[in-house]
C-alpha positions in Angstrom: 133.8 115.4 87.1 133.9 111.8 85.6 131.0 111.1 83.0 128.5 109.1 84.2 128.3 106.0 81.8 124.8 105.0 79.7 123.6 102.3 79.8 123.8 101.0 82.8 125.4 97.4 81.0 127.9 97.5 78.2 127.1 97.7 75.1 129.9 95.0 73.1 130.5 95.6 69.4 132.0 93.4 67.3 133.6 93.8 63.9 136.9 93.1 62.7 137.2 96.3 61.1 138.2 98.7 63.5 137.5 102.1 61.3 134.0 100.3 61.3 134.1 100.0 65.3 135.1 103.8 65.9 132.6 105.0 63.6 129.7 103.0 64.9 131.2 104.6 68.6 130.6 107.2 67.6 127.7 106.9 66.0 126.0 105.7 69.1 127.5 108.5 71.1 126.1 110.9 69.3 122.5 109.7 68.6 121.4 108.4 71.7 124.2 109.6 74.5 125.7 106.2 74.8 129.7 105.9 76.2 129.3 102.5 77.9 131.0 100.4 74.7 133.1 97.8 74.8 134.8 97.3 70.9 136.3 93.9 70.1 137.8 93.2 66.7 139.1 89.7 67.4 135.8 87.3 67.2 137.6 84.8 69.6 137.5 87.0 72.2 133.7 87.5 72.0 132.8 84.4 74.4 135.7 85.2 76.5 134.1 88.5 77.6 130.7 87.9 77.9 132.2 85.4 80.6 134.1 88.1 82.5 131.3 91.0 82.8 127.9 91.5 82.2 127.0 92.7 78.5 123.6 94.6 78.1 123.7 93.8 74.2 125.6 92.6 71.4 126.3 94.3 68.0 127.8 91.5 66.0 129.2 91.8 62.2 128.4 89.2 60.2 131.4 88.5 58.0 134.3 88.3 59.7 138.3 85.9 60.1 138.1 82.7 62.3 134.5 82.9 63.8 131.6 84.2 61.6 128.5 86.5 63.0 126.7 83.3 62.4 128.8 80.8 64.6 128.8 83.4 67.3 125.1 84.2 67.4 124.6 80.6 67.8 127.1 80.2 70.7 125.4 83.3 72.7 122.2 82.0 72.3 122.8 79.0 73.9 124.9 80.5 76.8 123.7 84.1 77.2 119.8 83.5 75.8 119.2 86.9 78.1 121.4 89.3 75.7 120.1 90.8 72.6 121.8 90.4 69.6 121.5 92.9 66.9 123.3 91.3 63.4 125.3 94.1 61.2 126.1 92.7 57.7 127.6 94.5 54.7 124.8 93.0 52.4 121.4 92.9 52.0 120.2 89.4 51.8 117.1 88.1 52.5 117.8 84.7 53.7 121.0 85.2 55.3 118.7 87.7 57.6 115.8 85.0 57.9 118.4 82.6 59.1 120.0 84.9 61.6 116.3 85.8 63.3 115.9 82.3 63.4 118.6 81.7 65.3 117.3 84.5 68.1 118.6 87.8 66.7 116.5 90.5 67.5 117.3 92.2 64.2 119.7 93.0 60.9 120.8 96.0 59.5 122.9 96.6 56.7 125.6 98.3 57.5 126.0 101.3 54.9 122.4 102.1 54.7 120.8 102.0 58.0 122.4 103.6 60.3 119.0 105.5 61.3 116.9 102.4 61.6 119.7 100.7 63.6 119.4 103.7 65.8 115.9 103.0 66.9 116.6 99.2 66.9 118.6 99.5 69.1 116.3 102.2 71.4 113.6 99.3 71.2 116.1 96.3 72.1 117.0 98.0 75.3 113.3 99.3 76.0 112.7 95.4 75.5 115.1 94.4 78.0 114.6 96.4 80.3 111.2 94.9 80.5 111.4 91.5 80.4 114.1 92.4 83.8 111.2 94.0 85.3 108.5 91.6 84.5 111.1 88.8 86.0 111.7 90.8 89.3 108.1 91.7 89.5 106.6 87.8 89.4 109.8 87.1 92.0 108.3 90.1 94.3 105.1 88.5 94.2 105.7 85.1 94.7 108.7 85.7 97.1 106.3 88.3 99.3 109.8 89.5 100.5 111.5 92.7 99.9 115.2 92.4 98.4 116.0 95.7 99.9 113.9 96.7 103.2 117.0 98.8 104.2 115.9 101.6 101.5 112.2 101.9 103.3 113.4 102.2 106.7 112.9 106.0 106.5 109.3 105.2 106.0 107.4 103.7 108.7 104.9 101.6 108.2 103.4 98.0 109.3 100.3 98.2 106.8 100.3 95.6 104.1 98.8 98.3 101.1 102.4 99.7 101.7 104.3 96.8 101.9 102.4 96.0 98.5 103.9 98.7 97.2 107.6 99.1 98.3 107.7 95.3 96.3 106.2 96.8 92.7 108.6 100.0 93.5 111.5 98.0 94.0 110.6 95.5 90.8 110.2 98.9 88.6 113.1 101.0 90.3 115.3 100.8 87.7 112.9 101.3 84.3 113.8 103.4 81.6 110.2 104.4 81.8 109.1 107.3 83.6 107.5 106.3 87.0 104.7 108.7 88.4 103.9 108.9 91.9 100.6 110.1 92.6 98.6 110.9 96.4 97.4 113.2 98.6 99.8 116.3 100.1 102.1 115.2 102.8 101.5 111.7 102.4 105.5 111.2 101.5 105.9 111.4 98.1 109.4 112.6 97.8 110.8 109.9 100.4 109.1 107.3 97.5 110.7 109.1 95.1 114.4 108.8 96.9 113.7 105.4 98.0 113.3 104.8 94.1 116.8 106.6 93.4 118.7 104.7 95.9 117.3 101.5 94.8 118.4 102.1 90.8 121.4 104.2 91.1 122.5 105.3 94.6 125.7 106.7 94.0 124.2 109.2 90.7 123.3 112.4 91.0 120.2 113.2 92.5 118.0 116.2 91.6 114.8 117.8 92.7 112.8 120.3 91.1 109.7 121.7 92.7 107.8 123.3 88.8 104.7 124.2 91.0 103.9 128.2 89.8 106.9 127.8 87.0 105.8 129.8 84.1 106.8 128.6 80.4 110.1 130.4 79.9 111.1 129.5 83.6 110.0 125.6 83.3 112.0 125.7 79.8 115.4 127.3 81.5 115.2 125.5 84.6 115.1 122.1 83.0 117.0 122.8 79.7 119.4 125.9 80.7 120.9 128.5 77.8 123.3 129.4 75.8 125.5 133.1 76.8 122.8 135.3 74.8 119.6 133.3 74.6 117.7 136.2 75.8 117.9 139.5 77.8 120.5 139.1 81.0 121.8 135.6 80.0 125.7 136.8 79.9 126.5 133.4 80.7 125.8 129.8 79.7 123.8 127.6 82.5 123.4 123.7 83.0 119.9 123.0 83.3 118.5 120.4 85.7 118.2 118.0 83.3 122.2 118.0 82.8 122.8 118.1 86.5 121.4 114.8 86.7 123.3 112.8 84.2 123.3 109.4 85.2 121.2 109.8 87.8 117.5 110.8 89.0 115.3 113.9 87.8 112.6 114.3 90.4 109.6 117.0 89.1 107.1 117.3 91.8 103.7 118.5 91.2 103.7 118.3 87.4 99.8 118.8 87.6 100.4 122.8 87.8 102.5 123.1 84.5 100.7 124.7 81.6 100.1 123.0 78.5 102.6 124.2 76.5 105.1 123.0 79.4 103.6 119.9 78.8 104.0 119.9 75.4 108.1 120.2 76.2 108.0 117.1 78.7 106.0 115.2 76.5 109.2 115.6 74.1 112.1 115.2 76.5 110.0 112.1 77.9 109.3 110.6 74.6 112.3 111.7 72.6 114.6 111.4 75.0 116.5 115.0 73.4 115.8 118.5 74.6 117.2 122.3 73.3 119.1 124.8 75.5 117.3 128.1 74.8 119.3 130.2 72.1 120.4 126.2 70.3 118.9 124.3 68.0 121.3 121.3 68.5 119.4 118.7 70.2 120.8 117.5 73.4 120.4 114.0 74.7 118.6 113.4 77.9 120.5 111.1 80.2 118.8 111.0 83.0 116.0 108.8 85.1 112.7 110.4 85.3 110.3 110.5 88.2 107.4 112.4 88.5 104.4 113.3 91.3 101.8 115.4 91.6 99.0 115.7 94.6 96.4 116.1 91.9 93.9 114.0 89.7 95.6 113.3 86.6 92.9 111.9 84.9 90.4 114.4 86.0 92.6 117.0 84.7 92.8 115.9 81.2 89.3 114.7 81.2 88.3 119.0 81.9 91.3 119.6 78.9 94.2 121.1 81.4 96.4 118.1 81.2 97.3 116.4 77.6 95.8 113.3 77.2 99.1 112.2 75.5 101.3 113.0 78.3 98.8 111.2 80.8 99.3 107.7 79.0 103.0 108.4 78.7 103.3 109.1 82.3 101.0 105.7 83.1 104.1 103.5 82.3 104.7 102.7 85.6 102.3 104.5 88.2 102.9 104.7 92.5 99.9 105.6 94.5 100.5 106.3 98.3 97.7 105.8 100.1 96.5 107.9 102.6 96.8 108.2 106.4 93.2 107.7 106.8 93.3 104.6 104.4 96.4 103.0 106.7 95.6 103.6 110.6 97.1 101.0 111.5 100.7 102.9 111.2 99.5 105.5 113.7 101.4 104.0 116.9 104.2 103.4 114.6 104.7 106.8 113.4 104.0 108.3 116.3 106.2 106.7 118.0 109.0 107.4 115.7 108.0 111.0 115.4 108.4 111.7 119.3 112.0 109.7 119.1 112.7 112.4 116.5 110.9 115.2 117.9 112.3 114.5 121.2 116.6 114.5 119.5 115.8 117.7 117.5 113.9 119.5 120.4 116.7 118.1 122.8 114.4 116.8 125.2 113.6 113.8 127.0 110.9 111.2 125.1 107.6 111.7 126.8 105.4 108.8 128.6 102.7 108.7 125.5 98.8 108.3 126.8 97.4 105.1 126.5 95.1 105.6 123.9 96.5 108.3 121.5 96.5 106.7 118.3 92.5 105.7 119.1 91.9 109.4 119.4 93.8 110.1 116.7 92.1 107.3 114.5 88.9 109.6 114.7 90.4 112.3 112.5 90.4 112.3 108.8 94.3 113.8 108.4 93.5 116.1 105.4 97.6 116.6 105.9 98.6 113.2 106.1 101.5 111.9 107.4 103.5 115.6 107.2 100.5 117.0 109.5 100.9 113.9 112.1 104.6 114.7 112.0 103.9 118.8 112.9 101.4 117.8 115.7 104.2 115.4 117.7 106.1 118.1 117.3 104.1 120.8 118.4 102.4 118.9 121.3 106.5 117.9 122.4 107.6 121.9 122.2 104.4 122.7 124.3 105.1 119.2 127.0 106.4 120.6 130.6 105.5 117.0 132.7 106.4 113.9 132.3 103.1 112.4 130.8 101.8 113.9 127.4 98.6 115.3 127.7 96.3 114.6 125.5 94.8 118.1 125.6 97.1 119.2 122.9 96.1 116.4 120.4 92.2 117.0 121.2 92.5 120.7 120.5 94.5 120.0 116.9 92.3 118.0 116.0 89.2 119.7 117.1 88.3 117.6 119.4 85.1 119.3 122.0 84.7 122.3 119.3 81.2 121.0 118.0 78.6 119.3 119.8 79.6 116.0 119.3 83.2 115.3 118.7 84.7 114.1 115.5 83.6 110.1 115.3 85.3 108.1 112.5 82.8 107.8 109.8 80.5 103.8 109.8 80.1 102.5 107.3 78.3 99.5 109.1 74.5 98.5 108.5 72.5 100.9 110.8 71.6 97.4 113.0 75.8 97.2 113.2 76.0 100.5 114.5 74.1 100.5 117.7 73.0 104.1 117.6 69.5 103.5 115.0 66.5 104.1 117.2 63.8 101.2 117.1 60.0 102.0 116.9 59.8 102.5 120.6 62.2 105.4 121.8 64.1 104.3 124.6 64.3 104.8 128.0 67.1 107.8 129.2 68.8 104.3 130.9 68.5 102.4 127.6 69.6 105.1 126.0 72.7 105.8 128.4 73.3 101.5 127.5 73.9 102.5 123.9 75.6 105.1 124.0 78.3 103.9 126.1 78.2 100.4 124.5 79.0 102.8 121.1 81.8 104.9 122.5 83.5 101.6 123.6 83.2 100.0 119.9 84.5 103.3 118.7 87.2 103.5 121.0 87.9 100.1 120.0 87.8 99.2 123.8 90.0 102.0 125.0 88.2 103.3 128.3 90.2 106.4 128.1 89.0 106.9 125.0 85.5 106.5 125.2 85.2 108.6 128.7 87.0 111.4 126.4 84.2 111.0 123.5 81.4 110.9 126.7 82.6 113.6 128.5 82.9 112.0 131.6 85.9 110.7 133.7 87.3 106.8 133.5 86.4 106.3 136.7 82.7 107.5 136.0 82.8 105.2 132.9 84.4 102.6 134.9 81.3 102.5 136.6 78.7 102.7 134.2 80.3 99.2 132.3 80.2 97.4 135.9 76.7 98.4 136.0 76.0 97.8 132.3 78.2 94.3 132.8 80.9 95.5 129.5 83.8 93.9 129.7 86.3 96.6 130.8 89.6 96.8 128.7 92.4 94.6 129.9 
């Protein structure tokens, strides 16, 4: 299997020294996982490839034949101001390294002494870049109001704004080295976020899923990290953990609220080290991977009550995606149902069904503690059970409780009482004022929909029909 390469842009090294340039290699390999290196000894050439492919940084010596570190900073700063430049010198001087920040390095290191320090300068350049790249596509997203890619969210049907909101911050954060944690209710699609955020940043890598709901410690550690042949009782072999798997591509760990807090001790590490341990090693492995995270849970609740590390909260804030619920987006109801009977209907192998006027009304009246995944199982269920042409709407009624209680399920006001219609004034009313309200209030609730608001009064359309030409209601068009 070809190795996948990190980072995603070049890294270009330049020193006339080759010995120096394999050393550094593998230097960089070793410490942080990176293979994507270009090494150029000939300092005419430098200019020549930045012009032919996209460099991520630059690590440029200072002393070298023909052009000097100096001359060459100064050159990519006025043509490639985007790319970091990290200076490499053989001394320490002071004003040589004043001059060369001055001139829009990002840092110097001396070569023989600092290998450690240029280690994490070089971690924080790249954090740094990738940053100001999401910042820039970010402001674009907003002032555009477009999305660059809506082929990646066709899976997810929607027409309501709060989502489109958030496909635009997904797609401007899609390809962070940061962790990106997708929080909301169960069933509300957190996974097809979580894909839609793979396919945006690295559609051809590896993609991985692990469910670490009712993992234990020692399971969470193997799962993630694998062993070593002899690491503990019945390991007779060595095993890739998940983390390896998706090299180069996308670790998904879904409902990270469960894990204990010594689990959580281990992703805070892997997350902010970037390095993990196969059990039975203690050589530290880099972590190569993109990291996205959900849970259906409260987060901040948790670690408020102790059972979720404060530390590993903040960490996993970087870059947060919360789906709203059904209930907070009823405007996507005809939308999704209508795309869950296309489906229902291919997998079922049966003919779409004539919907009833007035489903998604109905449906608006019900609070959807399973979201979008419950929606999906009642089309489905109500298709299996369809015999006529016309969908009845018994099904829906009886799913959603409709007719079980005295009154059926209403959507909650949250009007003024003198918006609502249904407040009694000093005087009680007359049974034929009283008939006037209530059907004057089953048509605002039914937003019109005589079907609707016959269903909520128990009575036929053709009774209600009659009862708004008496009342003088508009009937619905």
């Amino acid at each position: 299997m070809t190795e996948a390469l990190y980072p995603e842009l070049p890294i270009l090294l330049v020193d006339d020294e080759e010995a120096w340039l394999r050393s550094l290699a593998l230097t960089l390999r070793g410490a942080l996982g990176i293979n994507n290196l270009i090494r150029c000894s000939e300092s005419r050439k430098v200019m020549e490839i930045l012009s032919e492919q996209d460099i991520g940084m630059v690590l440029l010596d200072l002393t070298m034949p023909y052009l000097s570190g100096e001359d060459l900073l100064q050159m990519i700063g006025q043509e490639y101001p985007e790319i970091p430049v990290i200076i490499l010198s053989g001394l320490n001087q002071l004003e040589t390294a004043v001059r060369c920040m001055q001139l829009g390095a990002v840092d110097y290191y001396v070569k023989t002494e600092e290998k450690e320090r240029l280690i994490g300068g070089i971690q924080r350049a790249m954090a740094a870049r990738s940053l100001r790249q999401e910042n820039r596509r970010l402001k674009k997203q907003v002032l555009d109001g477009e999305l660059e890619h809506p082929e990646i969210f066709a899976t997810i049907h929607t027409t309501s704004r709060k989502m489109q909101s958030l496909f635009q911050y997904i797609e401007a954060v899609a390809t962070s080295s940061e962790p990106i944690l997708i929080t909301g209710e169960s069933g509300v699609g957190k996974e097809l976020i979580a894909k839609a955020i793979h396919q945006l940043a690295r559609p051809q890598a590896p993609w991985v899923a692990v469910n670490v709901a009712g993992l234990d410690d020692n399971h969470f550690s193997d799962t993630l990290f694998g062993h070593t042949r002899g690491a503990f009782t019945g390991a007779d072999r060595e095993r890739r953990g998940m983390i390896e798997e998706a090299t180069g591509g996308t670790l998904f760990l879904d409902e990270i609220g469960d894990l204990s807090l010594v689990s959580q001790v281990k992703l805070l590490r892997l997350l902010q080290e970037g390095e993990y341990f196969h059990l039975g090693s203690d050589v530290p492995c880099k972590a190569r991977a993109s990291f996205v995270l959900a849970t259906n849970v409260d987060l901040e609740a948790l670690q408020n009550k102790g059972a979720f590390r404060r530390d590993l909260y903040y960490r996993l804030k970087a870059h947060h995606v919360h789906i709203p619920s059904l209930r907070e987006r009823l405007e996507d109801l005809p939308v999704l149902l209508d795309a869950f009977f296309d489906e229902a209907a291919r997998t079922l192998n049966k003919k779409k069904p004539a919907v009833p006027h007035g489903l998604a009304e109905l449906l608006s009246t019900y609070a959807f503690p399973g979201n979008v995944r419950e929606l999906r199982a009642m089309v489905f269920n109500a298709l299996s059970l369809h015999k006529s042409h016309k969908l009845s709407f018994d099904y829906f009624k009886q799913a959603i409780g409709f007719g079980q209680t005295d009154a059926p399920p209403q959507p909650e006001s949250t009007a003024p009482e003198e918006e609502t219609g249904v407040a009694f004034p000093n005087r009680l009313p007359t049974l034929d004022e009283l008939g006037e309200l209530v059907v004057t209030e089953a048509m605002r609730r039914a937003k019109g929909n005589q079907t609707l608001a016959a269903s909520f009064l128990g009575i036929t359309r053709q009774g209600l029909s009659k009862r708004l030409k008496k009342l003088q209601v508009p009937e619905e068009s």
